[in-house]
C-alpha positions in Angstrom: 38.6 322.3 348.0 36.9 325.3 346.9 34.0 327.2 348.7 30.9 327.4 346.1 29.1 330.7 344.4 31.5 333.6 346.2 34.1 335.5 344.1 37.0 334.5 346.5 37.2 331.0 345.5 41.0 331.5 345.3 41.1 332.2 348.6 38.5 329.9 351.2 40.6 330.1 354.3 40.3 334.2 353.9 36.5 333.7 353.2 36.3 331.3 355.5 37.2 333.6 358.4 35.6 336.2 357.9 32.7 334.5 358.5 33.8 333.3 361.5 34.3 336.9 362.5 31.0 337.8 361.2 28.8 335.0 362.9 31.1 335.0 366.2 30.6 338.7 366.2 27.1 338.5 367.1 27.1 335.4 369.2 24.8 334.6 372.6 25.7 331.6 374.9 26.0 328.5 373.7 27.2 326.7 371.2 28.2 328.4 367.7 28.3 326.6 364.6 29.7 328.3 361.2 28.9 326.5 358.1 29.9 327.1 354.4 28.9 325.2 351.2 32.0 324.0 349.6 32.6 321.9 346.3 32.3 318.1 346.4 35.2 316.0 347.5 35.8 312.5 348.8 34.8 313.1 352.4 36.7 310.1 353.4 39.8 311.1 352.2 39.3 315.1 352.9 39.3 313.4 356.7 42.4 311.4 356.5 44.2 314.6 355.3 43.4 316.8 358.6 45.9 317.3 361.3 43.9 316.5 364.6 44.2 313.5 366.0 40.8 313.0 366.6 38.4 311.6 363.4 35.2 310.0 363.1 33.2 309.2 360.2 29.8 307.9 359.3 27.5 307.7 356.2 24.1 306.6 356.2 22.4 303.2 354.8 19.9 304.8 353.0 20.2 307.9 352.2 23.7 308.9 351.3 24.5 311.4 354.3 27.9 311.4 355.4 29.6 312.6 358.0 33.3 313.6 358.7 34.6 314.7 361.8 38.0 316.0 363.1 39.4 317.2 366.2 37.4 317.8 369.6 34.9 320.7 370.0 33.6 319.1 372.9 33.5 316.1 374.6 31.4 313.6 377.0 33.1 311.0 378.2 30.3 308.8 381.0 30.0 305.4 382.0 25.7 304.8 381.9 23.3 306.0 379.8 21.7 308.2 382.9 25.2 310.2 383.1 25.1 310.4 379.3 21.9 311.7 379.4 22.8 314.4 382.3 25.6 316.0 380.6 24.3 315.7 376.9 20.5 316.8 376.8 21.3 320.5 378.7 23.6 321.0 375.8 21.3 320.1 373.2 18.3 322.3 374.3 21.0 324.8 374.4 22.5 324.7 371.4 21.4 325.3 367.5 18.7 322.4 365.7 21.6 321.3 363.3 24.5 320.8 366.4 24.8 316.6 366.5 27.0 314.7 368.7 28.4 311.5 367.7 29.2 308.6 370.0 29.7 305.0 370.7 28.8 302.8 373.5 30.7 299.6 374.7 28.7 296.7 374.1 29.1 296.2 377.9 29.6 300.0 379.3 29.5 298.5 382.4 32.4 296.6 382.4 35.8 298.3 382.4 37.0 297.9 378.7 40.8 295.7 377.9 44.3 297.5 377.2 43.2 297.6 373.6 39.6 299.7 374.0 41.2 301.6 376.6 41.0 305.2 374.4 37.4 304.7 373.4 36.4 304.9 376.8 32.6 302.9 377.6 30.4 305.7 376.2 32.0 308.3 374.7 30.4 311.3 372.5 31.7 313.8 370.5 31.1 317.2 368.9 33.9 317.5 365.9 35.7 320.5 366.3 35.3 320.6 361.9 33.0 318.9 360.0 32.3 318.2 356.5 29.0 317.2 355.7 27.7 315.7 352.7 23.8 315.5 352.0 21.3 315.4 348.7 24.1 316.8 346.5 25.7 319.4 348.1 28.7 319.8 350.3 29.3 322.1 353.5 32.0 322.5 356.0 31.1 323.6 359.6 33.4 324.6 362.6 31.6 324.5 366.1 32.7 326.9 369.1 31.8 326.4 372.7 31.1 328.9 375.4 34.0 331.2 376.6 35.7 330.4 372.9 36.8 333.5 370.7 36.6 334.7 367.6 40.6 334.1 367.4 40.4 330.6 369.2 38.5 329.8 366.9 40.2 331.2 363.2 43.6 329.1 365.3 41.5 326.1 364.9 40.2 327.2 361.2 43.7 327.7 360.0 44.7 324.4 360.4 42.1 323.0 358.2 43.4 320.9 355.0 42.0 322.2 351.7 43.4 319.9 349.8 42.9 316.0 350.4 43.9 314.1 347.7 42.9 310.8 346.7 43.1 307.8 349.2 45.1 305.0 347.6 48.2 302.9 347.4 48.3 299.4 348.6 48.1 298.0 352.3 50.8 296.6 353.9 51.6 292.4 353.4 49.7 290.2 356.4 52.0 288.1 357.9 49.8 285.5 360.9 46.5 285.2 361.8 45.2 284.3 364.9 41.8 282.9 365.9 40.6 283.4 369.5 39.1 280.8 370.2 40.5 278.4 367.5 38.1 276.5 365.8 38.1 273.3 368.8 37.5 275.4 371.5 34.7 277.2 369.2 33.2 274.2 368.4 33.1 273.0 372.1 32.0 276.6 373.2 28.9 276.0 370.6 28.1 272.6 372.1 28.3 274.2 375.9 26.0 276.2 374.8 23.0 274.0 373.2 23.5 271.5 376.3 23.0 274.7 378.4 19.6 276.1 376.5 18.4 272.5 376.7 18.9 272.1 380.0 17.8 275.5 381.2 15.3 276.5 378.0 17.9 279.2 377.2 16.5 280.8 373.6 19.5 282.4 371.7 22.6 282.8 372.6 25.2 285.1 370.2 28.7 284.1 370.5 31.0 285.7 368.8 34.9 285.4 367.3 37.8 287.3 367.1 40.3 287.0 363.9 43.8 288.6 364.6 45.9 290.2 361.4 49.5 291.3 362.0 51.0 293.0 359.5 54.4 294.0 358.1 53.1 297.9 358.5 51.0 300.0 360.2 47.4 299.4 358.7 46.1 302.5 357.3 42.0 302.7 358.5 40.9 305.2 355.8 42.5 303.2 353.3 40.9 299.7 354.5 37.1 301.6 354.8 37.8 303.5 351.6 37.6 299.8 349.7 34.9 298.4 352.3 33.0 300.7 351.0 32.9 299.3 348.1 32.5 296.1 348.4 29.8 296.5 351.3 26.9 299.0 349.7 23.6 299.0 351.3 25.4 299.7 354.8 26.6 302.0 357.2 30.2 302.5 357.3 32.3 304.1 360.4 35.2 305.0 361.8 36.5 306.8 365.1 40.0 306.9 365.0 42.1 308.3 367.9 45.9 309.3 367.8 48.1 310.9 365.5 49.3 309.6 361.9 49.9 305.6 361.0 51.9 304.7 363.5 50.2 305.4 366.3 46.7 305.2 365.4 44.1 303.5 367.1 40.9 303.3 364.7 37.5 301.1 365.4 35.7 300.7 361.3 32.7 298.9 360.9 30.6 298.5 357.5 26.7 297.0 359.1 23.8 296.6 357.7 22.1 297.0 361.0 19.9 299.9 362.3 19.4 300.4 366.1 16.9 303.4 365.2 16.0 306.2 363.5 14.1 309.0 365.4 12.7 312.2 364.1 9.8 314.3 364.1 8.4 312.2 366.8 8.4 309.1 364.9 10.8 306.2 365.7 11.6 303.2 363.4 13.7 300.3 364.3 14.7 296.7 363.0 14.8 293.4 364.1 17.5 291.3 361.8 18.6 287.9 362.3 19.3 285.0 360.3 22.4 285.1 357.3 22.3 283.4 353.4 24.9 284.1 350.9 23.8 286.0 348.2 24.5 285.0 344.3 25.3 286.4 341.1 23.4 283.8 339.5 19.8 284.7 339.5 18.1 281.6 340.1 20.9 280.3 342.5 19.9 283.6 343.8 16.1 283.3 344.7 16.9 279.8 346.2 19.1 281.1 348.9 16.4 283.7 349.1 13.6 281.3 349.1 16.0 279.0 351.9 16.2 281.7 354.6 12.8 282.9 354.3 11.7 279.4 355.0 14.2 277.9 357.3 12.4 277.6 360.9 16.2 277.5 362.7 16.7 281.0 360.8 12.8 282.1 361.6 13.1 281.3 365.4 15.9 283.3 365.8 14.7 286.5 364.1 11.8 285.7 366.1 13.8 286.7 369.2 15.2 289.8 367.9 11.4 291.0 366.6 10.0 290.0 370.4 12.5 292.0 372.4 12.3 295.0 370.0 8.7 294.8 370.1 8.7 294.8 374.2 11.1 297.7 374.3 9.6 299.9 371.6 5.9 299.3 373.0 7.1 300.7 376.6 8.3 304.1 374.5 5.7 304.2 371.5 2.2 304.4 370.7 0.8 303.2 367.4 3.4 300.6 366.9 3.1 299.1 363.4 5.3 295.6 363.5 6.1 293.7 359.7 5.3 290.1 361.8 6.5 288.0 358.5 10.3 289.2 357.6 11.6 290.2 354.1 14.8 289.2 352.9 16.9 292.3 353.7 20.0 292.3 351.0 23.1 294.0 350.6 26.2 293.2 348.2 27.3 289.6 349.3 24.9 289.0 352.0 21.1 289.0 353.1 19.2 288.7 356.4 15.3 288.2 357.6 14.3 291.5 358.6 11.2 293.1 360.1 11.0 296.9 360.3 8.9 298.3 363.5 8.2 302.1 363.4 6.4 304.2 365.9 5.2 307.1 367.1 7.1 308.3 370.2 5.5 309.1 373.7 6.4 312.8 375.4 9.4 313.1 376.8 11.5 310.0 375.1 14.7 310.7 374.4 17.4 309.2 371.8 19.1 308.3 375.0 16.4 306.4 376.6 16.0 304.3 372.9 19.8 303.4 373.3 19.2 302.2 377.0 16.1 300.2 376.6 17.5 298.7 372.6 20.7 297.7 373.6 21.5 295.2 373.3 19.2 292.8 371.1 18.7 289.6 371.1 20.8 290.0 367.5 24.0 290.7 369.1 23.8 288.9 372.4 20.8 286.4 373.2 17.8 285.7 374.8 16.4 285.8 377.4 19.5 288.8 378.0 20.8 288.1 381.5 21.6 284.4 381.0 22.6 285.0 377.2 25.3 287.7 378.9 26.7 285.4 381.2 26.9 282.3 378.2 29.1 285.2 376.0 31.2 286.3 379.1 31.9 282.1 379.9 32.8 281.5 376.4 34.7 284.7 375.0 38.0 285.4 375.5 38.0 288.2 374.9 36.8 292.2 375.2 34.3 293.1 372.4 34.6 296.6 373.0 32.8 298.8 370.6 31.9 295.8 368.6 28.0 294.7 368.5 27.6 298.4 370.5 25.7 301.5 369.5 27.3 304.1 367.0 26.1 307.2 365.6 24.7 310.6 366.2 22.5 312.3 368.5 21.2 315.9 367.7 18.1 318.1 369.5 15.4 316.6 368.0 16.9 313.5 366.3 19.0 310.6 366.5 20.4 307.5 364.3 21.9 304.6 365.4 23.8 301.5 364.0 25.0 298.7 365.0 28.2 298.2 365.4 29.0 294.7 363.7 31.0 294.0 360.6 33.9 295.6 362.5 37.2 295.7 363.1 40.2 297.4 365.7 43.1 298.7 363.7 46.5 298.9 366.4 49.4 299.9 364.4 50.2 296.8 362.7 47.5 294.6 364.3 44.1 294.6 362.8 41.7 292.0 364.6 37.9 291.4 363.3 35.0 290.9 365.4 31.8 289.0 364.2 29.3 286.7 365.2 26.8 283.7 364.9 23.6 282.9 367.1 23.3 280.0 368.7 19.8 278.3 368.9 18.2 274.9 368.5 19.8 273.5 365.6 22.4 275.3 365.1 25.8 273.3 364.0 29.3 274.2 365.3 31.0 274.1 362.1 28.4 275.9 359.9 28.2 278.6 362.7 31.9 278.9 362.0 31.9 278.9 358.5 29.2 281.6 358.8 31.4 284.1 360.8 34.2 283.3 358.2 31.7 284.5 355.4 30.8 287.7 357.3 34.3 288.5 357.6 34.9 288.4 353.8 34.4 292.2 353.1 37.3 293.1 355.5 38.9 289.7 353.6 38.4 291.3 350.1 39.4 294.8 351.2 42.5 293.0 352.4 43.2 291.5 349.0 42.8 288.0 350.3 40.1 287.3 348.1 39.4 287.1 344.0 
């Protein structure tokens, strides 16, 4: 890696700190963020090669921004959205426009998270200690310092920086079990519990979800696995926060969604409501009859219904001038496609990404409705902790915010890798199809795996 249009090209790391020196040198309180423009390289990759043991990673839907994040500048570790929103905002008013944090949330913060989550925390957000950003063409590199940090803390920190990153590659280790939890009886019995219980007590939606275990002969390598999600899985968001240092001991959480939470900016909000899942074909007419299916299937319709409902309720509390697509689209990505409505807004005074996250979270998409009894149907039926899965990911900065969800997503543990996805559960919904759904949506990790033509 080279920094761009300077004469010491040879030589970035002595560039590099002198403008350290030169920005620091003239510092107030706060937060202090040095950036340099830097020649294109697989961001990716470029993260997998740095030596902290803290990483995170995230590239937009829609726009091609990504994001890659290592070590810990700062860090806010809280377990409710009001404590989030105590320690976070102060240090956002305080700090530069550009300055974004990037966290997840526990689909349940409130409940202490299993052995496995244990690192992630419940809500857990992050300033990147380096950065390499890449947006509309170009490529920069930033290093943020806190208060009380000098300019020789913070050329320590510079020095380890990786120039060189190579090429992520090589093949991933053989699978040797799988492990369903539940297996496919209990499923099918938890998905009859289920319609018995919204029959009996008018319970709307319900979003019950699996658990697909993968041990390996290996340690799993996570940048390796997203590095072919992502591309296999275009038209989504892909992520990764990966704690602990090298293969062996790494912990990583990857997800490749198609779903927003929200985008806010300028004032504005927009969210989604998404429900509903078809198959997509190569065929062209095969095509635009599984199109044509979903758009007209009233099991499908009733439960994007849900979603658009509860998104509607919570945005209207938040927003004025709230414009609401009432008939879905067929949303489409590479294998997939879902109804979707889009809502957008324009925010009242004083709302705050953090009070979108609270109010959002979670959908009837990911969990049910009406929320309390669709809660207590998941915790009755799953054994097991979601974790970050189906939970809030992405960035918050002074003045804007994204958020995915996190679905399509996956836990690597050394040699384990277990999958997490979902199916909701409304009138007419069939045990077995709901399984075979799940198994679809589990096919990018499947082809990224090799275990698919």
């Amino acid at each position: 890696m080279r920094l761009q249009n300077d004469v010491m090209t040879d030589e970035p790391q002595l560039l590099l700190n002198d403008v350290i020196s030169r920005v620091l040198a003239g510092r107030r309180d706060g937060i202090v963020r040095v950036e340099i423009p830097v020649e294109a390289v697989d961001a990716l990759a470029w993260l997998h090669a740095q030596p902290w043991p803290d990483h995170v990673f995230l590239s937009s839907r829609d726009d091609g921004w990504t994001m890659a994040g290592a070590g810990v500048a700062d860090l806010i570790e809280s377990n409710s959205a009001d404590e989030l929103e105590a320690a976070l905002l102060p240090r956002l008013d305080a700090a530069p426009s550009h300055i974004r944090y990037f966290g997840t949330m526990r689909f349940r913060p409130d409940e202490s998270p299993q052995e496995e989550w244990q690192g992630f925390g419940r809500i857990r957000f992050v300033l990147p200690r380096v950065e390499l950003i890449v947006q509309d063409g170009t490529t920069k590199l930033a290093l943020n310092a806190m208060p009380g940090e000098s300019v020789d803390d913070l050329k320590i920190e510079a020095n380890r920086i990786m120039w060189e990153s190579g090429v992520l590659g090589g093949s991933l280790p053989d699978i040797i079990g799988r492990q369903d939890l539940p297996d496919k009886h209990t499923w099918c019995e938890g998905v009859d519990s289920v319609l018995g219980t919204q029959r009996a007590l008018d319970l709307g939606k319900v979003v019950l979800a699996r658990r697909a275990s993968y041990s390996f002969e290996k340690p799993l390598d996570p940048f390796v696995l997203l590095s072919r999600m992502q591309v296999s899985t275009q038209n989504c968001f892909h992520a990764l926060v990966g704690l602990g240092q090298g293969t062996q001991d790494r912990t990583a959480f990857l997800s490749a969604t198609p779903e927003r939470l929200f985008r806010m900016e300028g004032g504005e909000v927009i969210s989604e409501a998404v429900a509903g899942t078809r198959l997509r074909s190569r065929n062209e007419d095969l095509d635009r009859i599984l199109r044509d299916e979903l758009l007209h299937s009233a099991k499908d319709l009733r439960e994007q219904k849900y979603v658009l409902d509860a998104v509607r309720k919570s945005l209207e509390s938040l927003s004025d001038d709230l414009e609401v697509d009432e008939n879905p689209s067929s949303f489409n990505h590479s294998k997939g496609r879902h109804l979707r409505s889009i809502l957008k807004g324009r925010l009242k005074d004083n709302v705050s990404a953090i009070d979108l996250i609270h109010r959002l979270h979670p959908t009837p998409a990911v969990a049910g409705s009406p929320l309390a009894q669709a809660l207590s149907e998941i915790k009755k039926h799953e054994p097991f902790d979601r974790g970050l899965y189906a939970g809030p990911i992405g960035w918050i900065g002074r003045d804007a915010a994204e958020f995915a969800v996190g679905i399509r997503s996956g836990l690597v543990e050394g040699n384990n890798l277990h999958l997490y996805s979902g199916a909701g559960i409304v009138e007419g919904s069939d045990p077995e199809d709901e399984w075979d759904e799940i198994e679809h949506k589990l096919d990018d990790f499947s082809q990224a795996l090799g275990l698919l033509e």
